[in-house]
N, C-alpha and C positions, 0 to 999 in steps of 0.2 A: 504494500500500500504506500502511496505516492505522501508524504506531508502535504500539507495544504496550505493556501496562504496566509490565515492564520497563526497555523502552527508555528511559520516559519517567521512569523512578525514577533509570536510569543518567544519563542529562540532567541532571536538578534535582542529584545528588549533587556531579558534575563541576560545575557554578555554583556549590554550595556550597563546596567546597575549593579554586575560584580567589580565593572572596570572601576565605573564611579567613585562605589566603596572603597577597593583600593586604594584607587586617585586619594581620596579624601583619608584614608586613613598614613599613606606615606607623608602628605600634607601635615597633621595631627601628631605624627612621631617627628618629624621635624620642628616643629613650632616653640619646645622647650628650647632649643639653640638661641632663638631670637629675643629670651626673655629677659638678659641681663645685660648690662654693660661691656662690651668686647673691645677690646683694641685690634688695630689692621693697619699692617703684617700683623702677624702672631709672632714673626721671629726676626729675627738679623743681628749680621755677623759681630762678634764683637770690637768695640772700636769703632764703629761705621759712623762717617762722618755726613754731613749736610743731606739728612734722612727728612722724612715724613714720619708721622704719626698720626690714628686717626682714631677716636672714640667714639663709637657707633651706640646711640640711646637712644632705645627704642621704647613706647608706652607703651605699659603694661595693664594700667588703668580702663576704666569701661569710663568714668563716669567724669574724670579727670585730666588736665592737662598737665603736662612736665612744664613748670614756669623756671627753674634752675637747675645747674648742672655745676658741682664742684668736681674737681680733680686735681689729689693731689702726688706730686710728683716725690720719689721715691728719695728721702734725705742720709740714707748709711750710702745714696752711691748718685751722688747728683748727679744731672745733663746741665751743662754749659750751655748756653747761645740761644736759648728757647726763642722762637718765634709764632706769634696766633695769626691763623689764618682767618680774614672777619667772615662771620658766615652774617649772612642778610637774614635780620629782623631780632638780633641779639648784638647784645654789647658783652664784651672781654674783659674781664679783670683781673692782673697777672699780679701776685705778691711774690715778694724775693726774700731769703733769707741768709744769713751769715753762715757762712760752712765752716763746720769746726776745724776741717784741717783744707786749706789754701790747694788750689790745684793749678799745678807751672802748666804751663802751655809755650811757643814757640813765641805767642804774640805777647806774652808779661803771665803774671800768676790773679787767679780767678780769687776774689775773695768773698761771692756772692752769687747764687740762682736763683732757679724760681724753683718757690716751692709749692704754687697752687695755682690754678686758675677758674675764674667761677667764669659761667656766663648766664645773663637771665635778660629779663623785658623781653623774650622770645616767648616760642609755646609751640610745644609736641602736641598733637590732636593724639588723643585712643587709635591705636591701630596704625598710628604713624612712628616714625625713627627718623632722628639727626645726629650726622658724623659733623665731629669736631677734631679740625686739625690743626696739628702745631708741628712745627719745622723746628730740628734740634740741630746744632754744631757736633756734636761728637756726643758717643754712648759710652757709658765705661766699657772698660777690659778685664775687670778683677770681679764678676759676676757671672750666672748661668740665667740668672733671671731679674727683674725689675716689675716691682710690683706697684702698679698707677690705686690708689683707693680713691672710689667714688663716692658721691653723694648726690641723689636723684630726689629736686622736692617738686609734688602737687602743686596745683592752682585749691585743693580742697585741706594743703597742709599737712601731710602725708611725709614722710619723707622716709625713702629707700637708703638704705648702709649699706654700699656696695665695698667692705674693708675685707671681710673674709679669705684667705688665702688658701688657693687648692691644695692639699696636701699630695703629699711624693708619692705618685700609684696607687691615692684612696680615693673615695668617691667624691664628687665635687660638692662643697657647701652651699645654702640653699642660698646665700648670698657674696657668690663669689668675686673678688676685686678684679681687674683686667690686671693681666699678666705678659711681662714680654719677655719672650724666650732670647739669650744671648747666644750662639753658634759660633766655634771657630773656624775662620776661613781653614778650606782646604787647601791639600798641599800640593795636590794632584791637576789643580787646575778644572777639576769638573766642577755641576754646576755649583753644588755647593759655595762656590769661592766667589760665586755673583751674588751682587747685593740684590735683597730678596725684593716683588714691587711694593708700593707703595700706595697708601691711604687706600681712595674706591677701587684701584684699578684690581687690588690684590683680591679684595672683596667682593667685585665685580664676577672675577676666574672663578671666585670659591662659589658663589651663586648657581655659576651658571652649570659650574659642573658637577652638584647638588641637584637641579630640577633634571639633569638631561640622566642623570641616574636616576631617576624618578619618573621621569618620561618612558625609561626603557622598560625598567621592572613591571609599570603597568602594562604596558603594549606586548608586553609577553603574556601575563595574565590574562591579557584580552586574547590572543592566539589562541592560549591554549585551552580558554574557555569555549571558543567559537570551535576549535578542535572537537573538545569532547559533546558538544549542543552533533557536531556532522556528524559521530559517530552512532551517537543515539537516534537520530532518524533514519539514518544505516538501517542500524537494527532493526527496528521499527519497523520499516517497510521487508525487509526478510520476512 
């Protein structure tokens, strides 16, 4: 017996709403990624000189908007040379503090950085995110990591403690501070030894090659959904 054209609308429909589900649930397992404060790159070499940095705050809120954003910079292993990039519809406010021990440089000795910068009179809508980036002169050398602690407040007065520090191969805490991994240049000349990209573009890469895994695994599912709907009508008509 032949399926009919019913049968065979009822088929394609049932592929359609397992792909969906799917869809919606790779969606749904990704979405805790986007929930706290991340730095972009994640990594670069140590030493790296005349870099970007970028702090991606996204809202997490239904009901509220992100009116400020502190961030502060990491004081056992300061960055020299800080630069804000303005982002339009916020204002920068960079504070500097006295380093206990002097850092020589080629151009005189450093006796001062920055050790925070807030910005506010802006506003994250629910369901939106803004990268904030600052341009540094040189990163230390005498580190594996560099750890930025945030501070995320409401328009309803709220305010998120993004200080918490991942721990070495344990699970991440439920308010983790953004973290930047230091790498030693290779020696080999591979790519390792290239400085890693920088701010969206790195962000951009990781995006895109996140959904196109997500793209594939569904479109598989859908196959082999649509596979086993042909072989049941196979049979069926046997």
């Amino acid at each position: 017996m032949f399926p009919t054209a019913t049968g065979i609308r009822r088929t394609l429909r049932r592929s359609a709403l397992v792909t969906t589900l799917t869809a919606a649930g790779v969606l749904v397992a990704a979405g805790p990624a986007f929930a706290h404060v991340t730095i972009h790159p994640g990594s670069y070499l140590k030493g790296a000189t005349d870099g970007t940095l970028t702090f991606r705050v996204p809202n997490e809120e239904d009901g509220a908007s992100t009116t400020k954003v502190q961030v502060f910079l990491p004081a056992d292993h300061p960055i020299p040379g800080v630069l804000v990039t303005p982002e339009s519809g916020w204002t920068a406010k960079v504070t500097t503090a006295k380093l206990k021990t002097p850092i020589k440089t080629d151009d005189g000795t450093i006796t001062d950085a920055v050790s925070e910068i807030t910005w506010t009179k802006g506003k994250i809508a629910p369901g939106q995110y803004q990268d904030f980036s600052v341009a540094f002169g040189a990163l230390p050398d005498d580190t594996d990591h560099l750890v930025f602690k945030a501070l995320q407040t409401y328009s309803d007065g709220k305010v998120v403690r993004w200080i918490e520090q991942p721990p070495s191969g344990g699970e991440e805490p439920e308010n983790p501070a953004p973290v930047l991994t230091l790498t030693k240049a290779s020696t080999s000349g591979g790519p390792s030894a290239a400085a890693p990209k920088t701010g969206s573009a790195s962000a951009s890469d990781s995006t895109a090659r996140s959904i196109g895994a997500a793209g594939l695994a569904v479109g598989v599912l859908g196959l082999v959904t649509a596979g086993v709907a042909i072989v049941r009508s196979r049979a069926t008509r046997r």
